[in-house]
Every structure is written in structure tokens, then in C-alpha cells.
Wavefront OBJ file of the C-alpha trace (Angstrom):
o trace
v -42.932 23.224 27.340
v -40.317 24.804 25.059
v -39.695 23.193 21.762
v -35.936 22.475 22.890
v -36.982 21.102 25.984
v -39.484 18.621 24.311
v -36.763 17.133 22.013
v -33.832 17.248 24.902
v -36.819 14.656 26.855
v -37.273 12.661 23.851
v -33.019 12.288 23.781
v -32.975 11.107 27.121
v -35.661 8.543 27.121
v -34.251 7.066 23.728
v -30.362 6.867 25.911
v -32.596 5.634 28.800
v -34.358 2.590 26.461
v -31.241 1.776 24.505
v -28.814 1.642 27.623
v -24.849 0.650 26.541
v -25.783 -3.114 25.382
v -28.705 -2.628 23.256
v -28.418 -4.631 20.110
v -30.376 -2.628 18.324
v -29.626 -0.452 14.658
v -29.960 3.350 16.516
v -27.012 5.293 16.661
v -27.269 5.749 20.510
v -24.085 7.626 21.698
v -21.767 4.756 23.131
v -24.453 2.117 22.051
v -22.465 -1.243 21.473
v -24.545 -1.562 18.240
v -22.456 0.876 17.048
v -19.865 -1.528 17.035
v -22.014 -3.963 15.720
v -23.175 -1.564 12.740
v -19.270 -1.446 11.929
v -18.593 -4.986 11.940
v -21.599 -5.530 9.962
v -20.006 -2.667 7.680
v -17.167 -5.196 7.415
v -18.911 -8.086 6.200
v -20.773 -5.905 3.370
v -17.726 -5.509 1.355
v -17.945 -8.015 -1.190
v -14.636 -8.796 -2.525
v -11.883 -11.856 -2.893
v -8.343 -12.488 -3.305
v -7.062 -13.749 -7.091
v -5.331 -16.779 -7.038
v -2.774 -16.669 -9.776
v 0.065 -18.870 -10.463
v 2.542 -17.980 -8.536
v 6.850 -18.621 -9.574
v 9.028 -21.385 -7.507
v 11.553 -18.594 -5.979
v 13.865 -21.713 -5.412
v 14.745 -21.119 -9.439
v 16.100 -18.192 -8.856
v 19.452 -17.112 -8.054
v 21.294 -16.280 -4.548
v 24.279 -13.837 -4.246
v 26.912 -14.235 -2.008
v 25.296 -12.155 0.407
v 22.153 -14.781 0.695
v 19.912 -12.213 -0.813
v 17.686 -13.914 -3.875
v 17.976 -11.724 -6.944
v 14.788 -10.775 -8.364
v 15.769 -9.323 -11.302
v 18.787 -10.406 -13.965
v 19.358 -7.246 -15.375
v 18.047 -8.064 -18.899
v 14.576 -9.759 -18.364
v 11.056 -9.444 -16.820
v 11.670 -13.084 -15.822
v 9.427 -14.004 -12.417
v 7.465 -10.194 -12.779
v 4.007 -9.515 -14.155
v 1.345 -6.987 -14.228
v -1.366 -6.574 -11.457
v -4.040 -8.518 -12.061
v -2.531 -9.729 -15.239
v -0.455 -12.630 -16.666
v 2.440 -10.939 -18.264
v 4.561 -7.609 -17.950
v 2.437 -4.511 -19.062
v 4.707 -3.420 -22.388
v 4.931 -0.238 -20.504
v 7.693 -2.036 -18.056
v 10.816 -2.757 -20.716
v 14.437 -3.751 -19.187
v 16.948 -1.094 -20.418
v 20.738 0.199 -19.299
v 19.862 -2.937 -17.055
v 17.284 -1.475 -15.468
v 13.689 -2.005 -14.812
v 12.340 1.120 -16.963
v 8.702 2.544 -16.687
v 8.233 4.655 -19.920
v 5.996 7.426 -18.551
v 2.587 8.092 -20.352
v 1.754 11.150 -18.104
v -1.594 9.736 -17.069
v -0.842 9.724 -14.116
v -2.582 6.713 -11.702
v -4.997 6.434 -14.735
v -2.358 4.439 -15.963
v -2.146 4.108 -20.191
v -3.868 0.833 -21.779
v -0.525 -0.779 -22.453
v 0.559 0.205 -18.843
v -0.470 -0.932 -15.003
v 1.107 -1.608 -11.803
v 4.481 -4.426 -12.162
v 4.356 -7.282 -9.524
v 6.845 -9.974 -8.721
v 5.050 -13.044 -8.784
v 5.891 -14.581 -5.335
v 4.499 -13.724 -1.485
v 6.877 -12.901 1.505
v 6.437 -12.642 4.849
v 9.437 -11.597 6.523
v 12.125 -9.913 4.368
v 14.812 -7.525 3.715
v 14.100 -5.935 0.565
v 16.718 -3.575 -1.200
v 16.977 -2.336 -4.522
v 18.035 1.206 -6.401
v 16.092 3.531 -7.872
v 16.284 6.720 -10.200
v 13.411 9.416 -10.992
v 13.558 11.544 -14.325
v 12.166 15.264 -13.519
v 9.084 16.128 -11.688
v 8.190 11.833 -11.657
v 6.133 9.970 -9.282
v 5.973 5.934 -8.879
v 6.096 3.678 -5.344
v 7.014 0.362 -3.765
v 4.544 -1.781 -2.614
v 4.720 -4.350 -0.199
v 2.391 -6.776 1.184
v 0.192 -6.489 -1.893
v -2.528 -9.035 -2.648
v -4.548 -8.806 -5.862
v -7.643 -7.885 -4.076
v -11.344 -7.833 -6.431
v -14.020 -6.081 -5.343
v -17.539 -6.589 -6.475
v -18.381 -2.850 -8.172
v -21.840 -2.085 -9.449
v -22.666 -6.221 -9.527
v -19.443 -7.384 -11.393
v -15.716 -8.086 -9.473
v -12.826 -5.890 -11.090
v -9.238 -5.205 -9.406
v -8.918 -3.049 -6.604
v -6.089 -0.714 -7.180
v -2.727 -2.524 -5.196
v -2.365 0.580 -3.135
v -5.503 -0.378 -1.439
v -4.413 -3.525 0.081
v -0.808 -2.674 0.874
v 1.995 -0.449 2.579
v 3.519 2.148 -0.085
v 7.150 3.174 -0.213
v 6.926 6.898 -1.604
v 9.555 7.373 -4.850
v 9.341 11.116 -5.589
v 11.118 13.831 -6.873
v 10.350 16.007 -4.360
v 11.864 19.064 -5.637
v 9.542 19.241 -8.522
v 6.316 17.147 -7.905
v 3.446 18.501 -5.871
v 2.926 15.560 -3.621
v 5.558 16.886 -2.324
v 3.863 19.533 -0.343
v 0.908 17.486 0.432
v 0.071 15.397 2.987
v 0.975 15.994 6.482
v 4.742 16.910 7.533
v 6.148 15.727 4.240
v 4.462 12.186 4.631
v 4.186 12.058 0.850
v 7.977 12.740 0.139
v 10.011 10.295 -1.010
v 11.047 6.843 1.172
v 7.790 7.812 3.148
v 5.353 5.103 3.918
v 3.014 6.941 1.643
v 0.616 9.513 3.651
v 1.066 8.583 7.174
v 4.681 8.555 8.091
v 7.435 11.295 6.898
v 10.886 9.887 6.432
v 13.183 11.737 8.641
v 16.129 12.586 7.400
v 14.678 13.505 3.788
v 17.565 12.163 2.081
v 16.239 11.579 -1.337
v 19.197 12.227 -3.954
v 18.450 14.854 -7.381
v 16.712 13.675 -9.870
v 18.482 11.735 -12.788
v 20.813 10.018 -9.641
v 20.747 6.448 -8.607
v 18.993 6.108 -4.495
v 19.213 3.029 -2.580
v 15.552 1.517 -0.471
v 15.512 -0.654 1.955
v 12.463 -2.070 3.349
v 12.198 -4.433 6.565
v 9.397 -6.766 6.901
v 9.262 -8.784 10.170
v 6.672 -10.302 12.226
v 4.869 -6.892 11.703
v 8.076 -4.642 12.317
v 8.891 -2.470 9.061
v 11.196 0.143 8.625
v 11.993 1.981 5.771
v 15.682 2.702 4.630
v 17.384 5.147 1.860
v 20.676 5.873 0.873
v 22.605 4.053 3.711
v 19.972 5.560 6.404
v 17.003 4.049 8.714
v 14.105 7.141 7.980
v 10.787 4.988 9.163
v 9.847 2.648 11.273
v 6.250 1.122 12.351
v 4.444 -1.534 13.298
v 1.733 -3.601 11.899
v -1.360 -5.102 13.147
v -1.502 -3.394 16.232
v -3.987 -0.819 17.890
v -1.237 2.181 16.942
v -1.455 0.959 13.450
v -5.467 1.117 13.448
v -5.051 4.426 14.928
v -2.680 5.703 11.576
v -5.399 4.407 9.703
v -7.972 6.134 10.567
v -6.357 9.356 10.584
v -5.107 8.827 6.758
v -7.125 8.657 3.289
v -7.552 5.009 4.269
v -9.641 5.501 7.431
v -12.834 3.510 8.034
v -16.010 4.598 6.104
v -13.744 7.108 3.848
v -13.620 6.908 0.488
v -12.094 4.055 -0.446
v -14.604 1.379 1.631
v -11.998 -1.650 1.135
v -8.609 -0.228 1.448
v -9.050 0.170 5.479
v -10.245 -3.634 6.376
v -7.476 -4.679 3.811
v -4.304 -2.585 4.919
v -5.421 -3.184 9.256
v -4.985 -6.962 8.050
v -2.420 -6.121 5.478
v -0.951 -9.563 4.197
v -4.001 -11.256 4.964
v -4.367 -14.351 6.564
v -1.092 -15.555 6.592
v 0.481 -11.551 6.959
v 2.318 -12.403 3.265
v 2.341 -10.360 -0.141
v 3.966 -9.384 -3.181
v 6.586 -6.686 -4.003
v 5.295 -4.112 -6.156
v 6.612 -1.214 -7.990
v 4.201 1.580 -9.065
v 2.916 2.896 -12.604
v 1.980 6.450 -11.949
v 2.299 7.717 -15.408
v 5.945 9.080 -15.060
v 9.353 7.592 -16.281
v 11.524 5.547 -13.319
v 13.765 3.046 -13.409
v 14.513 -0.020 -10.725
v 17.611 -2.278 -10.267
v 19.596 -4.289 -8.197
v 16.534 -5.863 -7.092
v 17.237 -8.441 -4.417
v 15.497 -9.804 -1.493
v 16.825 -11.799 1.823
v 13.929 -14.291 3.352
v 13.748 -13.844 7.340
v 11.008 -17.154 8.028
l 1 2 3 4 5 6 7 8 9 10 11 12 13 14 15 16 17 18 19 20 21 22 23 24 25 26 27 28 29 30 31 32 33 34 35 36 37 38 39 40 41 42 43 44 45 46 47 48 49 50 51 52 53 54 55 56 57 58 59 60 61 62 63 64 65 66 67 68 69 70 71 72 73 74 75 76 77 78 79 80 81 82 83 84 85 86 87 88 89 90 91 92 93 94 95 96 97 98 99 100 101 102 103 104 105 106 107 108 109 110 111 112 113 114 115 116 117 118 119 120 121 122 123 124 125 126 127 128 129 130 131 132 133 134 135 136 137 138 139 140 141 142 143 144 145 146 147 148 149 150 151 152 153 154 155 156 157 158 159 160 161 162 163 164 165 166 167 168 169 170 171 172 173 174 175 176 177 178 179 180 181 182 183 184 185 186 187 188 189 190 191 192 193 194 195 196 197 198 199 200 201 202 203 204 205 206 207 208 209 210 211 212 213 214 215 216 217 218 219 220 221 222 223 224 225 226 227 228 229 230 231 232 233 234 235 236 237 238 239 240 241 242 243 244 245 246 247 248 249 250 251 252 253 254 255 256 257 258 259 260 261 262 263 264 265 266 267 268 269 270 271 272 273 274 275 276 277 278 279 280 281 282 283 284 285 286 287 288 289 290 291 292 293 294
């Protein structure tokens, strides 16, 4: 019998033993331990969720409009780093604005700089705020976020936010690369960052004020900028897993935790902070207010 013949017999007795409900370790075409091997995948990741002091939002001031503000114009009051207890001196109030001062480091953030956080979870909210880019800069919103460790060569550290959360894209797309990356201009700016393009690209210049919206409820989010709805999605459903796997986030990629995080995204009780992103490059945020929907 020809070689090829011998190991097609061999293939067929192995599908013939293992059958569709084995519950063994092969990797038997449409075995359900395949399933199993994933799950089990799953439970390997060793990580937790921080559990930081969190502030009493009910402090905090409501405009006439019933949004809370988040910021005052003048302090840091109520925001802190990622995975830290204070403001990174990176993030300084000036013009009454929320300023980044870039270090051009990129994600590798500087050692005075990291990721800003307001220190309270929400479920279901209207977020809006303004933002302004300086030339060729790159930053984000993140929603969602929990401060996610994961245990890395025996010891926990902090799992970069963008792994647990939705991104809001802020770019200048007329002079940063990320611009033409991704797929369809899902890295452009008002994007949720790598999977969906915001359509109509209405990002304003450089150096000029945009206003974001983002929509959080019961798993509905859309995206607005500049007056205009430009993305909307849905969370926690099989279309969702679907975007997942097709992105930088998919199962068994290359960031192991950032898939089971962002399919639950919010966690257990599907709340999470409001982020805005170091990425090395000079931004500024303001008008930061937020309307609860529970």
C-alpha cells in the first residue's frame, strides 16, 4: 500500500475512534474537545481585577442639562493614572484643558507618563467631551476599562487598558500612519479602534477643537463626532465575538487576555471606567461630562 494511502487509513480510524463527543485532548476535526481545549484555554489565564478606591460621583457637580461634569476646568480632581493612585505628571490642566504633554514614546509611554482614568464605573451612559490633536498625534478614549493584572512570568503586573476595553480612535489622520492601517480606515479617528470605520470621517484639522460622543446602553454603543452618529455596535452578542476574532484581539492571538476580557467587556456587572489614552503625543480634553442612563 502507498505511503499516502497508509496515513489517509490511519486519519480515518482516529475520526472513526474519536467520533463528535469524544472528551478527549486530540484535535479531531469537529471534535467537541476542541471546545473543551478552548474553554480550558480560558481558565489558564491567570489574572484579576484591582480593586482601588473608587470617588462618590454624588460630589460632583450636575449642569443644567443633567450631565455630571467630570472635569472643572482647572483640576485633576476625581482622575488618576491606570493602575496608579494619582495623575501621571504627564496629564497637567492648562487653557482649561486636560493636556497630555507628548514624550514621543509612543504606547511605551515615558516614566512620568501612563494612561489617565476617571476614578468611577458606568454602565449605561452618554459620554461627551471635546478634543484637539497637535500635528501628526495619536491618543484614544476608553470605555468600559477595568484595571485588569495578569500574572506574567510568575508575578501580576497591569495589563495595558486597551486590553480590557472598547477604544474611541483620536487621530490626526492626515499626518499619522494609523491612518492607513487597519482595514477600511478602522483606525481613523472616532473609530472604535481596529474593527469599525467611522463613516462619515469627519474628524476636524489638527490644532481645532472636535466634539465625541459615546453611547453606552445595555450593550448598545455608538460613537458620535462633531454633531454626527459615525458607529454603532453591539456588545456581548455572537456578532460581537465574531469582530473579535477577526481583529488583533481574536482568540489565541497575541495578546492571550485581551479577547476573554473585551467578549465580557465590563465584566460581571458590564461597568467600567472612562479613559483617555497616553500614546506619547500632545492632546488635549475638555468639557468632559457624562449623563447616567441606569
Amino acid at each position: 500500500m502507498k505511503k499516502s494511502l497508509i496515513i489517509a487509513a490511519m486519519a480515518a480510524l482516529v475520526l472513526a475512534s474519536c467520533g463528535n463527543k469524544c472528551k478527549c485532548n486530540c484535535s479531531c476535526a469537529g471534535c467537541e474537545c476542541s471546545k473543551d481545549t478552548t474553554a480550558n484555554q480560558a481558565q489558564d489565564l491567570d489574572m484579576k481585577v484591582a480593586d482601588k478606591q473608587n470617588v462618590d460621583i454624588s460630589k460632583f457637580p450636575v449642569d443644567k442639562d443633567g450631565y455630571i461634569v467630570l472635569f472643572d476646568g482647572k483640576t485633576l480632581n476625581g482622575w488618576r493614572g491606570y493602575g496608579m493612585d494619582k495623575a501621571p505628571k504627564s496629564w497637567t490642566v492648562k487653557d482649561g484643558a486636560i493636556t497630555l504633554t507628548g514624550s514621543g514614546t509612543g504606547e511605551a509611554h515615558a516614566s512620568d507618563g501612563g494612561d489617565l482614568i476617571f476614578a468611577h464605573k458606568f454602565q449605561n451612559f452618554t459620554l461627551e467631551l471635546e478634543y484637539k490633536v497637535t500635528k501628526g498625534a495619536n491618543s484614544g478614549i476608553f470605555y468600559l476599562a477595568q484595571e485588569v493584572m495578569g500574572k506574567v512570568d510568575g508575578k501580576y503586573e497591569y495589563l495595558p487598558i486597551w486590553q480590557s476595553c472598547s477604544e474611541y480612535q483620536v487621530l490626526d489622520n492626515a499626518n499619522h500612519p494609523d491612518a492607513q492601517l487597519g482595514v477600511d480606515g478602522n483606525r481613523q479617528s472616532a473609530s472604535l479602534y481596529d474593527m469599525i470605520p467611522a463613516k462619515p470621517q469627519n474628524a476636524k484639522p489638527y490644532g481645532e477643537w472636535n466634539t465625541a460622543k459615546i453611547m453606552v446602553y445595555k450593550g448598545t454603543v455608538i460613537h458620535g463626532q462633531n454633531g454626527q452618529n459615525v458607529v454603532e455596535y453591539h456588545l456581548w452578542t455572537p456578532k460581537w465575538t465574531e469582530m473579535l476574532q477577526a481583529s488583533k484581539f481574536k482568540q489565541g492571538g497575541e495578546f492571550p487576555y485581551a479577547f476573554e476580557l473585551l467578549n465580557n467587556m465590563g465584566g460581571e456587572k458590564h461597568e467600567g471606567y472612562i479613559g483617555l489614552q497616553d500614546h506619547g503625543d500632545t492632546v488635549q480634553y475638555r468639557n468632559i461630562r457624562i449623563k447616567v442612563m441606569d
